[in-house]
C-alpha positions in Angstrom: -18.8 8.1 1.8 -15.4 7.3 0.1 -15.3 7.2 -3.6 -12.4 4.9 -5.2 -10.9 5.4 -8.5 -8.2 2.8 -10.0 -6.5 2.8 -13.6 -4.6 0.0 -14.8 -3.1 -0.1 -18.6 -0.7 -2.9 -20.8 1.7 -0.6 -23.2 4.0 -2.2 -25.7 5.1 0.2 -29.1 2.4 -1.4 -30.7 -0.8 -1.0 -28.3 -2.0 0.6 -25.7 -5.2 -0.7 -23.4 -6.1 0.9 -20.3 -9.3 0.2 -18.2 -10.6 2.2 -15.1 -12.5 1.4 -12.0 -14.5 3.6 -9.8 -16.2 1.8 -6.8 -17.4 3.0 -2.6 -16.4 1.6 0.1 -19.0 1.4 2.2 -20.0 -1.7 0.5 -16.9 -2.8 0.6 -15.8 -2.7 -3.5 -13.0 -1.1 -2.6 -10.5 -0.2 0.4 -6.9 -0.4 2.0 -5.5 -2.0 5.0 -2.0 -1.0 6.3 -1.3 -4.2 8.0 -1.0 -6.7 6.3 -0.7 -4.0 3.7 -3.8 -4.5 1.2 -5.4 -1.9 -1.3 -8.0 -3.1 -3.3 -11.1 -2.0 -5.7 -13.4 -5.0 -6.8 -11.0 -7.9 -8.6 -7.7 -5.3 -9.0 -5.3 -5.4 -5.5 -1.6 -4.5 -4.6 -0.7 -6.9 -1.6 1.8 -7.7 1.0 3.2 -7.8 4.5 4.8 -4.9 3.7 6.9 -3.1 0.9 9.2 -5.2 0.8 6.8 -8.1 -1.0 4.2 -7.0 -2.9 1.8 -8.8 -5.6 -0.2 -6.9 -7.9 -3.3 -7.8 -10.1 -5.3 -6.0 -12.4 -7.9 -6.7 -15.5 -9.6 -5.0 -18.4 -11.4 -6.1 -21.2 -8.7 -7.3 -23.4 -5.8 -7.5 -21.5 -4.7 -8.8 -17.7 -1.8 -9.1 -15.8 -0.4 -11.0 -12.2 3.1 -9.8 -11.0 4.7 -10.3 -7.9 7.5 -7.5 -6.4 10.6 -8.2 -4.1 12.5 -5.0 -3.2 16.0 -4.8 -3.5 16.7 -1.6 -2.3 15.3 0.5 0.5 12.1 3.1 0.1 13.1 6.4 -0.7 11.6 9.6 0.4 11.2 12.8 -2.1 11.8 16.5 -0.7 12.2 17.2 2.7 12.1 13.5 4.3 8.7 13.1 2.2 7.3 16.4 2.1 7.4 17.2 -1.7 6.7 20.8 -2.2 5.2 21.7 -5.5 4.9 25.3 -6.1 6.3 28.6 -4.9 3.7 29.3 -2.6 3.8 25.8 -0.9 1.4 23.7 -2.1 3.2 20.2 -0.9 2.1 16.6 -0.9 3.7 13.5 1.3 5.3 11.4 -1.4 7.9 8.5 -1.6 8.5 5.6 -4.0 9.7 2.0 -3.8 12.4 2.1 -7.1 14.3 -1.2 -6.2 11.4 -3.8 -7.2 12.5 -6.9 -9.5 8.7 -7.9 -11.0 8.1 -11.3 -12.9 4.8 -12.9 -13.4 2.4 -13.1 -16.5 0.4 -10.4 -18.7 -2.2 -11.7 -20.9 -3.2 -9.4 -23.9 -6.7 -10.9 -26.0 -6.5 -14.4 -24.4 -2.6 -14.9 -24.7 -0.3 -15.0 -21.6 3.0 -14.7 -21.5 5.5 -14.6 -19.0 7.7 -11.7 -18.1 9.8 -10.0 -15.6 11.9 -6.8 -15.0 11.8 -4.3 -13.1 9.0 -2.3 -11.6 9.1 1.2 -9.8 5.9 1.6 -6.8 4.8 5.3 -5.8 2.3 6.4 -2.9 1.5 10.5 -3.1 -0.9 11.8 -1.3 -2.0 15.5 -0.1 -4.9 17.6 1.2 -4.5 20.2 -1.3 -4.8 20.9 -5.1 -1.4 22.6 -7.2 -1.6 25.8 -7.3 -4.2 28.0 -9.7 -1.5 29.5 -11.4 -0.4 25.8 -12.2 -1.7 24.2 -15.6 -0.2 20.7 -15.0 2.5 18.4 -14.8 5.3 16.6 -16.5 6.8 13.7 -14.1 9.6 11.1 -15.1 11.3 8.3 -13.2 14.2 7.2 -15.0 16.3 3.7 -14.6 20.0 4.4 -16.0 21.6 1.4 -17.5 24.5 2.1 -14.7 21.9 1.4 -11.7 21.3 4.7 -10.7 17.0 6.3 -10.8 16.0 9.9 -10.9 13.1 10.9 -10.0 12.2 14.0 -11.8 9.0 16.4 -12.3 8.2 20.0 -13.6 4.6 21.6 -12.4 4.0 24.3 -15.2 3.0 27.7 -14.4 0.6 30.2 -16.7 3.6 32.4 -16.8 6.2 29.4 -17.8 8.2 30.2 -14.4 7.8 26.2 -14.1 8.6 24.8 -10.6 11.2 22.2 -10.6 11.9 19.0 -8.4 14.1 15.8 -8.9 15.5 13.1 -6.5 19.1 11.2 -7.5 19.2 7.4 -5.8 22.3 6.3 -6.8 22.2 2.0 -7.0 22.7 1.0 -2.8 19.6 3.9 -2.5 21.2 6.5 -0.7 19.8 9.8 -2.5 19.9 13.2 -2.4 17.6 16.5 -3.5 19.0 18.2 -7.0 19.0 21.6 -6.8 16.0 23.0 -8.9 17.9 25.7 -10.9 20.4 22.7 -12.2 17.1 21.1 -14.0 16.3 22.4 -17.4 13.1 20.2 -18.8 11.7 21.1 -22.5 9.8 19.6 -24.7 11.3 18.6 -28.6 9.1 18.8 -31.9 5.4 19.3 -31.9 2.5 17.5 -29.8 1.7 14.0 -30.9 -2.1 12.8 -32.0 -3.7 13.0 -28.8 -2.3 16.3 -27.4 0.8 15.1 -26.0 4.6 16.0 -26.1 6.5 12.5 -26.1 9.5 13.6 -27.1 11.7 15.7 -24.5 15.2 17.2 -23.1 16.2 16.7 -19.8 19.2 18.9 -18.9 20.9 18.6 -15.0 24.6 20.3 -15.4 25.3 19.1 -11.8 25.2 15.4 -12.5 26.3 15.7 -16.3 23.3 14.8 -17.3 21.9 15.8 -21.1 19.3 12.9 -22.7 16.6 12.6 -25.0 13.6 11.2 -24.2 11.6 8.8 -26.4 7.9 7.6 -25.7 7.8 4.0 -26.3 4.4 4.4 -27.6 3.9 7.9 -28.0 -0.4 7.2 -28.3 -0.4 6.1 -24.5 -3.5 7.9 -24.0 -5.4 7.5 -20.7 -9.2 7.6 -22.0 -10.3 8.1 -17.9 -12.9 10.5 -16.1 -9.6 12.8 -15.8 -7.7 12.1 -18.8 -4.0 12.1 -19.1 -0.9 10.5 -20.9 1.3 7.6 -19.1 3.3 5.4 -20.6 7.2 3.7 -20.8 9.7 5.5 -22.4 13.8 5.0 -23.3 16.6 7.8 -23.6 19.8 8.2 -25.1 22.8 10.6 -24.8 25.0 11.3 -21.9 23.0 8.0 -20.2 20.8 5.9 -21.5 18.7 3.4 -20.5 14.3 3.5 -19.5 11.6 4.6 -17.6 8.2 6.0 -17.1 6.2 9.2 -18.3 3.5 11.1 -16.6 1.9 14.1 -18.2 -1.3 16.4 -17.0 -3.5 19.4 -17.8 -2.3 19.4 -21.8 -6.3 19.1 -22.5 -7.7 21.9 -20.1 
């Protein structure tokens, strides 16, 4: 009765592939396990013990990739020890990430591997209710400051532009706290790219000194799915620098 959906993409400044998946599970195509921890839909999987290991594969029809995980750093809760509220009325989902993964392994792109590794950022959301119908979408960042420090940062946008705010610091050993929501000013810059998009933004937090410019690394990372959407790597510049990941929603409704 379950219905399975997975998306996996390869994004460097100069391409952008993405491939989905949608598969049941009563015929075992798809699935999870929580111990040993296994999610998995046809040849794509995400695989450990736990969250402290993982191994992740995925392939589409010009590109594939095999990286392994090893945390660093412990798993960190959002909101109210991993309730994440998302609107003024309540709407709230159960959400924490893993930021602290070092990733090496190979991605192959038209029948040429190569070897990489870096850093990788894992999150697990999940909820039993929609955002609110006042709420158009969603702009979501995790950032990776050159210093060692990650926010975790996202505005839900309201018809009325009264946006709801959220953000988690983690400074580099993990401990981590809730920013206040009227510290976080979040704006777009310019006009919308090709596909619909802002890729360019301001992200103001007076509380941590905080005042950058966002950059899309590839500003046409267009998800082409059954829901579209944009997501894709990005750098920024100004008080702190460094890189990080963009998540953008409901710009096509």
């Amino acid at each position: 009765s379950q219905v399975w959906m997975g998306h996996a993409a390869l994004t460097s400044k100069d391409f952008h592939l993405s491939q989905e998946k949608l598969a049941r599970d009563d015929v075992l195509q798809a699935g999870v396990t929580a111990e040993p921890f296994e999610a998995w839909i046809d040849d794509w999987s995400l695989k450990g013990l736990n969250w402290n290991k993982l191994a992740v594969t995925a392939k589409g029809k010009k590109f594939q990739y095999f990286l392994e995980l090893e945390a660093e750093g412990p798993i960190i809760k959002h909101g109210d020890d991993g309730r994440s509220v998302k609107s003024s009325s309540g709407q709230a989902s159960a959400y924490y990430s893993q930021p602290f993964f070092n990733a090496k392994g190979w991605i192959e792109k038209n029948g040429e591997r190569q070897f990489v590794t870096g850093s990788a950022w894992a999150d697990h959301e999940w909820s039993s209710q929609f955002i609110a119908g006042t709420q158009e979408g969603w702009d979501w960042f995790s950032l990776n400051f050159e210093t060692g420090e990650k926010l975790m940062l996202f505005q839900v946008r309201e018809e009325d532009k009264n946006h709801f705010y959220a953000g988690t610091w983690i400074d580099p050993k993990g401990s981590h706290r809730q920013i206040n929501p009227s510290q976080i000013k979040i704006k777009p810059e310019g006009v919308k790219n090709a596909s619909g998009y802002y890729t360019n933004w301001i992200i103001k937090i007076s509380t941590l000194n905080i005042d950058i410019k966002i950059k899309a690394i590839n500003p046409l990372s267009f998800m082409e799915t059954t829901y579209p959407y944009w997501e894709g790597p990005i750098s920024f510049v100004g008080t702190h620098s460094g890189n990080g990941y963009l998540e953008m929603t409901g710009y096509l409704d």
